[in-house]
LOMAR-920135 format. One record per residue (C-alpha): residue in one letter; z negated, y, x negated. Coordinates in pm, 1 decimal. Example, Ala and Ser with C-alpha at 12.3 -4.5 7.8 and 13.67 -1.06 7.14 Angstrom:
<recs>
type,pz,py,px
a,-780.0,-450.0,-1230.0
s,-714.0,-106.0,-1367.0
</recs>
This chain:
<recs>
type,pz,py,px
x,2360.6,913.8,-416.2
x,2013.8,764.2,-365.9
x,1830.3,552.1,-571.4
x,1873.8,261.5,-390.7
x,2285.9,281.2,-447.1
x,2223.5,342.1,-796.5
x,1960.8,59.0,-903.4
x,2169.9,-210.9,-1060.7
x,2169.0,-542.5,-869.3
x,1928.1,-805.1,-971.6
x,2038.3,-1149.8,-1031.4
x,1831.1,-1363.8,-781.2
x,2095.9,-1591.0,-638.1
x,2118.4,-1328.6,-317.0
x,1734.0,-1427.9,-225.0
x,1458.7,-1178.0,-233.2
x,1294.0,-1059.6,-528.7
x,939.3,-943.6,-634.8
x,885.5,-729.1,-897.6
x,505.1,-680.2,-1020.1
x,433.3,-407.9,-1279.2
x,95.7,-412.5,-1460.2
x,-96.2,-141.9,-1620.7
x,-424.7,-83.8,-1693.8
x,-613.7,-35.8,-1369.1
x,-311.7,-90.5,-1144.8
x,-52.4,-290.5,-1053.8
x,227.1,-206.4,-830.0
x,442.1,-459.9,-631.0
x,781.9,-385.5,-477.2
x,962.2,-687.0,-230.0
x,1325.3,-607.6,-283.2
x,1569.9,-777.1,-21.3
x,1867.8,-977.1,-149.4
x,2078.3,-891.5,-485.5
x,1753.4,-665.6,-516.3
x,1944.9,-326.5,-377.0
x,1672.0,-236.2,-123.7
x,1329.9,-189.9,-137.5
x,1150.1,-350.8,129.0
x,765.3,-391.9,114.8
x,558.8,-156.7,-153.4
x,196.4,-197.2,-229.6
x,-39.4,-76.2,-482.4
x,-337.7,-299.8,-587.3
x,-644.1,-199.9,-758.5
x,-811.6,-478.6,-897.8
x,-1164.9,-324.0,-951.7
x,-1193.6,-220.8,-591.1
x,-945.3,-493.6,-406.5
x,-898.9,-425.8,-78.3
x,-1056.9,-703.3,59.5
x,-825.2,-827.7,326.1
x,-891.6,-1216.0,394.8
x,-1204.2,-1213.9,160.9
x,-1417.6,-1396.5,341.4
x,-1816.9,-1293.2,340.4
x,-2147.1,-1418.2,453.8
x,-2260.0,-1134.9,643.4
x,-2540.9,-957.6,817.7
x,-2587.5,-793.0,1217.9
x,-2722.7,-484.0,1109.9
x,-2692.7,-266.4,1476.2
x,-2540.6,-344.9,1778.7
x,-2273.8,-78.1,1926.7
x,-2221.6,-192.5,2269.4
x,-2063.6,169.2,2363.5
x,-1820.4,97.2,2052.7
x,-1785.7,-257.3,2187.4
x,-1888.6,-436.7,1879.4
x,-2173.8,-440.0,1566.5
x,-2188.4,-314.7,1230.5
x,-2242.2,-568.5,1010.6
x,-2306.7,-576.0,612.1
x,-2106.7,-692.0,386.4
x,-2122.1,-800.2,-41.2
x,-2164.4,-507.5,-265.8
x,-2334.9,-306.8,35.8
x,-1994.9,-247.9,261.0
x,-2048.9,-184.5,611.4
x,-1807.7,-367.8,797.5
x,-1725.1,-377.5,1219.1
x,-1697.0,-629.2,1394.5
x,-1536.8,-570.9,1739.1
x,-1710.2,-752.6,2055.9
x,-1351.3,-932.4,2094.1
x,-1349.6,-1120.3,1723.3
x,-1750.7,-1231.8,1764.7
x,-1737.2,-1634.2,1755.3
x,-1643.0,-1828.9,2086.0
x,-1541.8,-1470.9,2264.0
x,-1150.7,-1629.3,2285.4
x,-1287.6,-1917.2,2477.7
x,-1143.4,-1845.6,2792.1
x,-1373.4,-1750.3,3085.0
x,-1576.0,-1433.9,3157.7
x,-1720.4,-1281.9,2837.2
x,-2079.2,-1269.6,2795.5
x,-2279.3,-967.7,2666.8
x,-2290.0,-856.4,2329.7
x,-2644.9,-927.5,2285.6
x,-2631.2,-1240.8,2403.9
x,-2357.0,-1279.9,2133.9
x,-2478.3,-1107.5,1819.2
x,-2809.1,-1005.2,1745.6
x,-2909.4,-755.4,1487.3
x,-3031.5,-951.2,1175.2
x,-2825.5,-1251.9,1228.3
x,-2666.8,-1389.3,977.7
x,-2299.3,-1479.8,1022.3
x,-1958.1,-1623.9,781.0
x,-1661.5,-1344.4,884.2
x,-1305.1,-1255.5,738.0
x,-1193.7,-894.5,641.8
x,-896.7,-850.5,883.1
x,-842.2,-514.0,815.0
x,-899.1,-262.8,497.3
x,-1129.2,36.4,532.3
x,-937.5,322.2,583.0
x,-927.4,668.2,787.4
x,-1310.4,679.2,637.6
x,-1421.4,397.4,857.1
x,-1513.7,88.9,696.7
x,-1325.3,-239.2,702.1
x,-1295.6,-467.2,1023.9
x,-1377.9,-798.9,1033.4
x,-1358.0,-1146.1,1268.1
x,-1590.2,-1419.7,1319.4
x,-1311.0,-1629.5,1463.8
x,-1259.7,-1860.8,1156.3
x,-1059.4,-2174.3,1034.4
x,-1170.9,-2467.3,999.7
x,-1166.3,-2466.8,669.4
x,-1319.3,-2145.6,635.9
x,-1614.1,-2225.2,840.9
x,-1678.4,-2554.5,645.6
x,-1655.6,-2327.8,302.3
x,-1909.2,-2110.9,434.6
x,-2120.5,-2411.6,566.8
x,-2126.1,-2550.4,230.9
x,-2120.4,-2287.5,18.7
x,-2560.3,-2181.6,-17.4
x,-2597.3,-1839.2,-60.2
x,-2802.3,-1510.3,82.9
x,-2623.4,-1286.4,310.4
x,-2461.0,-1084.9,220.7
x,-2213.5,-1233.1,-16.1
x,-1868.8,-1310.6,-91.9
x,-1795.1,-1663.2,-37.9
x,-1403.6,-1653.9,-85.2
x,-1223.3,-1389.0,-256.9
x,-839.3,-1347.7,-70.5
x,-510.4,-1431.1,-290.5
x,-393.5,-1146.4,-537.9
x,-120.6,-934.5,-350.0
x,120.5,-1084.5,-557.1
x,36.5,-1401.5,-447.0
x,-10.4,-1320.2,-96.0
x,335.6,-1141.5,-82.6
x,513.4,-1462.3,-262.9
x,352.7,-1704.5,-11.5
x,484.4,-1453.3,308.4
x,846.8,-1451.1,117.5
x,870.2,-1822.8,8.8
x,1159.3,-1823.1,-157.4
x,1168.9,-1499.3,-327.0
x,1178.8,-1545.7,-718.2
x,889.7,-1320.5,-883.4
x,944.0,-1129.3,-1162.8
x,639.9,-955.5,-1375.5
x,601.1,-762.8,-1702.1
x,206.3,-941.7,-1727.8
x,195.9,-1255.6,-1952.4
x,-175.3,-1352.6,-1785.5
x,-47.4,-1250.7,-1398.2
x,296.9,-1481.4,-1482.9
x,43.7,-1770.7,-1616.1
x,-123.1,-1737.3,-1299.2
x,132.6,-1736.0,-1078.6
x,323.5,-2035.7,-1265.8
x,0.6,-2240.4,-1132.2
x,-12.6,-2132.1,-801.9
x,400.5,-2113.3,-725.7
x,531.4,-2354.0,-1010.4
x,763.9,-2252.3,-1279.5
x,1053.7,-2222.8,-1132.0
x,976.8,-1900.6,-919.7
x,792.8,-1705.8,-1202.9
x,989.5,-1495.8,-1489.0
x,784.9,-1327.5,-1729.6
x,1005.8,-974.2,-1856.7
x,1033.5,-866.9,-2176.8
x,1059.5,-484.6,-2059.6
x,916.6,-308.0,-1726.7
x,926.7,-484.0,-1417.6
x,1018.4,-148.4,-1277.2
x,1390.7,10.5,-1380.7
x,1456.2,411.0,-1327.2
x,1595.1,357.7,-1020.0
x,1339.5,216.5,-863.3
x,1059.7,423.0,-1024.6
x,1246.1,729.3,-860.4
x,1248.0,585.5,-527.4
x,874.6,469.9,-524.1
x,790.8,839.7,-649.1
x,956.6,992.2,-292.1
x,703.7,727.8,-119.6
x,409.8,940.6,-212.7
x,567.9,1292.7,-77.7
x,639.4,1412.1,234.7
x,1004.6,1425.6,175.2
x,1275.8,1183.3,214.5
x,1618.4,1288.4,163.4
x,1868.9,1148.3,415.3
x,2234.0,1172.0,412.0
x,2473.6,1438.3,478.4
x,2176.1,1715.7,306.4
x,1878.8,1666.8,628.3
x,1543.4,1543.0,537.7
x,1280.3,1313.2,669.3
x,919.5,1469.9,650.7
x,659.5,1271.8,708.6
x,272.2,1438.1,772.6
x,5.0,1236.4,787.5
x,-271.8,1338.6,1012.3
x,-604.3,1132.2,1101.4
x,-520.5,1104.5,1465.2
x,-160.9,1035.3,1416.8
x,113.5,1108.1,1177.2
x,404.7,1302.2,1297.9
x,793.5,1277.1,1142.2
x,1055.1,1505.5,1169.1
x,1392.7,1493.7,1086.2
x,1537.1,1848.0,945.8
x,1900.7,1851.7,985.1
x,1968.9,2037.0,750.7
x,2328.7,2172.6,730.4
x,2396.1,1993.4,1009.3
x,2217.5,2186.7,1233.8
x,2395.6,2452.7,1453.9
x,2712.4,2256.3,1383.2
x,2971.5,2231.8,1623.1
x,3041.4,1821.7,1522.0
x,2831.9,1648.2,1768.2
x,2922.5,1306.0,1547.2
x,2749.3,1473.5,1240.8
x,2429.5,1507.2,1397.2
x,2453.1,1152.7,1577.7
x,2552.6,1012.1,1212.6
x,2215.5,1223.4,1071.9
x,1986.6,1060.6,1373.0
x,2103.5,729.9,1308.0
x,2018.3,733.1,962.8
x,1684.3,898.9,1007.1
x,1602.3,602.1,1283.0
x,1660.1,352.9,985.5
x,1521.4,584.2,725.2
x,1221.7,609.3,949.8
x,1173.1,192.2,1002.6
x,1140.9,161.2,692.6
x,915.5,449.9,533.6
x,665.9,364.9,829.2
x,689.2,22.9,632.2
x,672.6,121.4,286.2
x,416.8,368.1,305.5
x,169.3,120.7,525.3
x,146.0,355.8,801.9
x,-64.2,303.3,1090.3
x,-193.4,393.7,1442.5
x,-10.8,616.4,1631.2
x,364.8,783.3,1481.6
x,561.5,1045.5,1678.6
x,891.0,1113.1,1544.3
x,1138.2,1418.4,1670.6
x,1494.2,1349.4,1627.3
x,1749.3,1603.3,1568.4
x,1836.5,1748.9,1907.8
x,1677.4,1501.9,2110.9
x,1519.8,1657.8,2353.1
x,1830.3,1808.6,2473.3
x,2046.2,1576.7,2483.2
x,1879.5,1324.8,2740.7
x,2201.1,1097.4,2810.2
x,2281.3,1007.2,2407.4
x,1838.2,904.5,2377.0
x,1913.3,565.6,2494.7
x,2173.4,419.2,2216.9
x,1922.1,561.8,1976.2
x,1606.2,479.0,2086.6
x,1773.6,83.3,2079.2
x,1872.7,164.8,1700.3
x,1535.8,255.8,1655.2
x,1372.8,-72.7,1817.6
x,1605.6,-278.6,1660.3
x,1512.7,-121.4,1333.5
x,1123.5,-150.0,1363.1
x,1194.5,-498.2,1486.1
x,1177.7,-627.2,1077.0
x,822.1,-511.0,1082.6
x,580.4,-736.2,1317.7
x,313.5,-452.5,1319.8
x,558.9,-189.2,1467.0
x,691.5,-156.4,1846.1
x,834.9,178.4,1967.9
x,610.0,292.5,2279.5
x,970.1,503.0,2413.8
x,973.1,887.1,2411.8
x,719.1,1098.4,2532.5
x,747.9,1411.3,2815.3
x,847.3,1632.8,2476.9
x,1119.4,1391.0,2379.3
x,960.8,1244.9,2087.0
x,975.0,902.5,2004.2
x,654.5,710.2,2058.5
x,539.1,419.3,1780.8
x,271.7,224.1,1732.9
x,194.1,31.4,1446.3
x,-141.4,-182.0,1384.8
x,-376.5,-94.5,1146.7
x,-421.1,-321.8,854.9
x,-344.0,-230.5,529.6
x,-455.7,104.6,408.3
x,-216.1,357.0,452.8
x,-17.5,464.2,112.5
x,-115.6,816.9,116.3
x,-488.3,730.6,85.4
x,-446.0,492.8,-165.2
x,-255.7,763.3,-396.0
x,-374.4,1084.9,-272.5
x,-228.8,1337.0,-57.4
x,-60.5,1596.0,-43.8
x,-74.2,1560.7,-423.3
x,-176.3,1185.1,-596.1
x,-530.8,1188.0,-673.9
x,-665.8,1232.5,-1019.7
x,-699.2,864.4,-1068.0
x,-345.5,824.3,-966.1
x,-242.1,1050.7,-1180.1
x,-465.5,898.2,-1486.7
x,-359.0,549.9,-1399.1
x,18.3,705.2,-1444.2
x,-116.1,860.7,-1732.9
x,-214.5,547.7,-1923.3
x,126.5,350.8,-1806.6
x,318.6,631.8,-2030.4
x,86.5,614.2,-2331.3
x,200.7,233.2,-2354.6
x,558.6,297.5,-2334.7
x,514.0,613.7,-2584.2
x,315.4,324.9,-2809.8
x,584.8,116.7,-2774.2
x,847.9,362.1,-2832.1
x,661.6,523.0,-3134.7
x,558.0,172.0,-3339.8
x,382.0,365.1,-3578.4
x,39.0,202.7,-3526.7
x,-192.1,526.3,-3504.3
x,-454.1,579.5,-3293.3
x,-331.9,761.5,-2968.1
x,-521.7,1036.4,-2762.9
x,-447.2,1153.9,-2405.1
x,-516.4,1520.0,-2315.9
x,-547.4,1585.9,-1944.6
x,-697.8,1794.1,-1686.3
x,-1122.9,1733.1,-1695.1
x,-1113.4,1576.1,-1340.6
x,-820.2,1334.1,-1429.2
x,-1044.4,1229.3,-1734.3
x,-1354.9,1176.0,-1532.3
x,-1149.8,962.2,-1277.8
x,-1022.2,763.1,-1555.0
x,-1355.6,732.3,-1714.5
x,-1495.4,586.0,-1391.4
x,-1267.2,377.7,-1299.2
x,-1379.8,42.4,-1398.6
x,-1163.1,-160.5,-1661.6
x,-866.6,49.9,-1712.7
x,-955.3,205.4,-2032.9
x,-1062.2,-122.7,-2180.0
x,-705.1,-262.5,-2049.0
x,-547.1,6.5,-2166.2
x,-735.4,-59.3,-2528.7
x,-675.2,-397.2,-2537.4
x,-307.0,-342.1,-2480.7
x,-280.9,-67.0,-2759.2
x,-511.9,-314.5,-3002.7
x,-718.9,11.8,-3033.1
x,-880.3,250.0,-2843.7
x,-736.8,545.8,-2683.5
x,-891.6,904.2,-2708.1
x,-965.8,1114.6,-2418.1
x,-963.6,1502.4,-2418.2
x,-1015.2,1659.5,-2114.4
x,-809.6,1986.6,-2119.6
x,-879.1,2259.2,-1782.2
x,-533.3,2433.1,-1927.5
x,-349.0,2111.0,-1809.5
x,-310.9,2092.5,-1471.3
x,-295.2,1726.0,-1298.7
x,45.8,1548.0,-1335.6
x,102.4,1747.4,-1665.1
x,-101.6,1498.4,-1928.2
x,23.1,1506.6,-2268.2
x,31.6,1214.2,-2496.6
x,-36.0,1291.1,-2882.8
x,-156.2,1121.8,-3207.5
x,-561.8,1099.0,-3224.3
x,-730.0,1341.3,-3477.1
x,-697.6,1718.5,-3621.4
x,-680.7,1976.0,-3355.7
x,-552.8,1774.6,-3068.0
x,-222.2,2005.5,-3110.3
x,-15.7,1790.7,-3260.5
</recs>
């Protein structure tokens, strides 16, 4: 059974639900569609290091790439930003487009909008194509480029604006009094537990694998790549069997399955996915290639392409977000990942314990050193204990492995 059927329903009135749990350098938000059975929409934010989408900056030209078809420009805190040729001020007037230089020059100084997250190691894109609102804040708003004029809406927020009428639940007095102000009462529950239950922990862990069990025992495997990121379904014991309808049942499940992990995960670019069989079996493609459209049709950034000369099945998704697998690591999470998961379990073992004495967390050195740098979330993490939390990096602990104990004698205990 998966750990969607499991998770208890929630009780939102049959609307959808947002659930926002907060920890110390983290918080994770999961959209879950009516009565709160399936997860829809997944992010993780960062608040040191937001991701920047919408922020809107005073920036500056600093090179011209007319073979790129754009300019790099800079952004607050020393980001280099791009701005394609296409999202330069005035270039959606209609009529013939002028030259980039007689567009942008390199020094100018210019308000823009982050309208897409660095990722893939490039840095994040951004539009000079503004409101008008936005270009009266940055008319009136006196300050040297670069700088951040306007910082974007908290993903919590953001999400509850996009799904107006979804009740948002959080475990975070401060994020709940904030949200109360910006949504009104009436859509904000502050928990007296975690935001997240078992169930859905479970099923957010198999979002930052490769893995995704399907029924009838195949498997969805997803592999990221930077020029693409290929899925497979493995059929598992249903392959080599004789019941046609077992793998059509597996396919049709993997389409779905498919949707939404491309979803969840953030996904982006280019997405080739081989179905079970296929290739071979030209004359049952097009009933499942429609399952497929109609099942990418929930996401506005997806559209299926159709199926390539192998028999894969062609997607494209837009870039916006960063892509899940970069925010947590991959193939394994990331040190900080870990560490951040690290710190979430030394406030439930605080909670659970009660006794009042001072904590320590033994981990592998580099998950120390990530924590360590990561700014805030041992001072959250402090605050929330009442005291501070010691740190003993460990290189017989291997990542994913930290152990929670009481502070002083030999560390042992």
């Amino acid at each position: 059974m998966s750990a969607r059927a499991q998770r208890p329903a929630a009780g939102t009135g049959g609307g959808a639900l947002i659930r926002v749990s907060a920890g110390p350098g983290e918080r994770r938000i999961a959209v879950l569609g009516a009565g709160g059975a399936t997860l829809l929409d997944y992010e993780v934010e960062r608040p040191a290091r937001p991701e920047g989408i919408g922020d809107l900056h005073r920036a500056r030209v600093v090179a011209l790439a007319p073979a790129m078809g754009g300019a790099f420009v800079e952004l607050a805190g020393g980001e280099t930003g791009f701005l394609p040729e296409a999202e330069a001020a005035g270039a959606a007037q209609p009529g013939p487009r002028p030259p980039l230089r007689r567009v942008l020059r390199e020094g100018q100084v210019l308000a823009v909008r982050v309208i897409r997250a660095a990722q893939g190691g490039k840095g994040p894109r951004v539009t000079a194509q503004l409101t008008e609102e936005e270009a009266a804040l940055a008319a009136a708003v006196a300050a040297p480029a670069p700088a951040l004029l306007r910082r974007a809406p908290e993903a919590a927020l953001r999400l509850a604006l996009v799904h107006s009428r979804a009740v948002v639940e959080t475990d975070d007095a401060a994020l709940a009094a904030r949200l109360r102000g910006a949504l009104g009462p009436a859509r904000v529950r502050l928990l007296s537990g975690p935001a997240f239950d078992e169930a859905l922990e479970a099923e957010i862990e198999t979002l930052s694998g490769p893995e995704v069990p399907l029924p009838g025992g195949g498997r969805l495997l997803i592999h990221p790549t930077p020029a693409l990121v290929a899925m497979d379904v493995d059929a598992g014991s249903a392959a080599g069997a004789r019941d046609r309808r077992a793998q059509e049942a597996l396919n049709q499940a993997a389409v779905e399955e498919a949707a939404r992990q491309i979803r969840l995960r953030r996904l982006g670019g280019a997405i080739f996915l081989d179905l079970a069989g296929l290739a071979a079996r030209r004359g049952r493609r097009g009933p499942l290639l429609e399952r497929l459209r109609a099942a990418l049709a929930a996401d506005p950034l997806a559209r299926l392409v159709g199926l390539t000369g192998l028999g894969f099945a062609e997607i494209v998704r837009t870039r916006v977000h960063a892509p899940l697998h970069e925010v947590l690591g991959w193939p394994e999470p990331s040190p900080l990942t870990r560490g951040l998961a690290a710190l979430r379990r030394v406030l439930r073992e605080a909670a659970a314990r009660r006794s009042g004495r001072p904590l320590a967390l033994r981990a592998a050195p580099a998950v120390v050193a990530a924590l360590r740098a990561w700014p805030g979330a041992l001072d959250e993490c402090a605050a929330a204990l009442g005291q501070g939390l010691e740190l003993r990096a460990d290189p017989t602990i291997s990542p994913g492995a930290e152990v929670v104990e009481e502070a002083g004698g030999d560390g042992r205990g």
